[in-house]
C-alpha angles and dihedrals in degrees: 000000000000131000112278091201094054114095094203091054088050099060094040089059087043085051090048092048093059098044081054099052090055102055088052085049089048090055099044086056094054098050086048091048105031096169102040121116123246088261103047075047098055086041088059099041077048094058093041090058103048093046098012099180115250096025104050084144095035138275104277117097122240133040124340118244130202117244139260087035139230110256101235096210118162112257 
């Protein structure tokens, strides 16, 4: 189990994780698409990741907000 205080470990769980997303994804493309070749399949795991339905603005709830963004420091 990795340090939850260390930063580095953080992002290389956050790294793992969407490796791992992508082979899942991967998979389920190729269930869906049994006879499609590796590339039709990259270019479909391309185009999920780039409008994936459901999170076209990202997966986090609330506004979207430009980046990088504005301090919001008190005056």
């Amino acid at each position: 189990m990795p340090n939850t205080a260390d930063p580095a470990a953080k992002l290389r769980t956050a790294f793992d994780l969407f490796v791992a997303g992508r082979r899942l994804m991967r998979q389920n493309l190729r269930r869906r698409h049994p006879g499609a070749s590796d590339e039709e399949i990259d270019r479909l795991l391309g185009a999920w990741m780039r409008n994936r339905p459901g999170a076209e603005h990202g997966d986090a709830v609330g506004e979207r907000a430009g980046w990088p963004r504005r301090s919001r420091r008190a005056s």
